[in-house]
N, C-alpha and C positions, 0 to 999 in steps of 0.2 A: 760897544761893538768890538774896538781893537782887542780886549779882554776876552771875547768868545774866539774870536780869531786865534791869540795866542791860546788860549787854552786847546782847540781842536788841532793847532799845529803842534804844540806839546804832545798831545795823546797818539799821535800819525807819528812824528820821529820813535817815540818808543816803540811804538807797534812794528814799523819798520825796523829798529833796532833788532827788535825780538823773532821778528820773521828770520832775519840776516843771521842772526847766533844760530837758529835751530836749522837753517839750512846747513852753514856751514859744518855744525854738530855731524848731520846724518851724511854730510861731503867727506868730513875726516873719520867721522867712526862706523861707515857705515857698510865697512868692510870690501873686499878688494874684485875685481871683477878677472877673469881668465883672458889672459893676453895672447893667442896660440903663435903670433907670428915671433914675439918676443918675449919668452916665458918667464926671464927675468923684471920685467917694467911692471912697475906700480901704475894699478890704474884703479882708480877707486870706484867704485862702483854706483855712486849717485850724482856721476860728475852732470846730467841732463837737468838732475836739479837746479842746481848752483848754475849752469847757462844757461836755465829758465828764468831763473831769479835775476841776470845779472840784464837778462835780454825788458826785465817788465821794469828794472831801475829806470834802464837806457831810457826807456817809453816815457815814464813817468820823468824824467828831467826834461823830457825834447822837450814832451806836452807843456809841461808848467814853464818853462824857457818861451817858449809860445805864447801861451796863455798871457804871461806876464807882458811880453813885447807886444802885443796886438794893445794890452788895455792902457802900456805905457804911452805908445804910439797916439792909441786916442783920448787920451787925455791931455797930451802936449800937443793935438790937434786943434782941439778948442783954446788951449793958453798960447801957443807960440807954433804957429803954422809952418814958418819957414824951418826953425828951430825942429821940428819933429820931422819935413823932408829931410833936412842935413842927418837926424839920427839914422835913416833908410841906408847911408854913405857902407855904413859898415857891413849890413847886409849885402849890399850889393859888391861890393870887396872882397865877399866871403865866399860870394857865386862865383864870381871872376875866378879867386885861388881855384877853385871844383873843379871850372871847366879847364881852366889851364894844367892841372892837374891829372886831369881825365886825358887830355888830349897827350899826356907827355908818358903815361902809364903803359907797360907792354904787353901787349898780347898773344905774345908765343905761349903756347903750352908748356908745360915741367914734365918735367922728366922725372918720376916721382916712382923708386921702386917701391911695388907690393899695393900700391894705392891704387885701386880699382873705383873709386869714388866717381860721380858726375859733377863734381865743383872745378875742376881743372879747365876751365873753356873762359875764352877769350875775355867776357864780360867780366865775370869776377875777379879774375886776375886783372884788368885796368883800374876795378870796382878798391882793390887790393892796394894797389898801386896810386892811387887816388887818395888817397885814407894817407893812406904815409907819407906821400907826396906833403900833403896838406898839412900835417900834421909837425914834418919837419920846417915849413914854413913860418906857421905859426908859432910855433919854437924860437925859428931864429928873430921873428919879429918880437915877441915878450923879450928875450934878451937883450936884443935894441934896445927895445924901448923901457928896459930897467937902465940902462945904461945910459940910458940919453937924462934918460928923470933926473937919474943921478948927476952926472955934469948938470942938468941944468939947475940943480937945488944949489948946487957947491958956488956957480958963479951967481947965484941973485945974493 
């Protein structure tokens, strides 16, 4: 069984590999698109693919990040009950950073010349601010806690 497993995981990375080259192919050679506000800017012309592409990754890592946590959850449900509420610790850690996050993100609009777009409203910009928030958190906490590992490897 582990054998069919890795092998369909084997043929899914390449395949993925090969999607990833040929998008990026027709991202960089697929010629340049008319800028009229800035006539000098590069802008390539299949860049909707490549945010298509980068948008069904995203999808595909949440889901299987999912997928995996739901069946790791219930399998350390049945061996170690208490053990797999304690694993739930970090999720809910994670909600916490969002909403604290969310709450601290601004909501004024920009002031953004020549942008005529409808994404400039309050939601996305906290939405925006929330991501980064979050983002610089978890940053400074990985470095902690390479830092702590570290002392604590040095003194055992």
């Amino acid at each position: 069984m582990s054998k069919l497993s890795y092998r369909v995981s084997y043929y899914v990375l390449y395949a993925m590999f090969a999607i990833i080259l040929i998008v990026l192919g027709i991202f960089y050679f697929g010629g340049q698109m008319a800028t009229p506000l800035v006539p000098d800017m590069s802008n390539p012309a299949q860049t909707d693919a490549l945010l298509y592409l980068m948008y069904v990754l995203f999808g595909v890592a949440v889901a299987a990040t999912v997928v995996a946590a739901v069946f790791q959850f219930g399998t350390a449900l049945k061996d170690n009950p208490m053990g797999a509420v304690k694993s739930l610790l970090g999720l809910i850690l994670l909600v916490a950073v969002l909403v604290v996050s969310w709450v601290l993100g601004s909501s004024d609009t920009l002031s953004i010349p020549g942008y005529e777009g409808t994404d400039n409203v309050p939601f996305w910009l906290k939405l925006t601010d929330m991501f980064l928030y979050s983002i610089y958190f978890l940053f400074a906490v990985t470095v902690l806690a390479i830092i702590g590992s570290s002392i604590k490897k040095k003194l055992s």
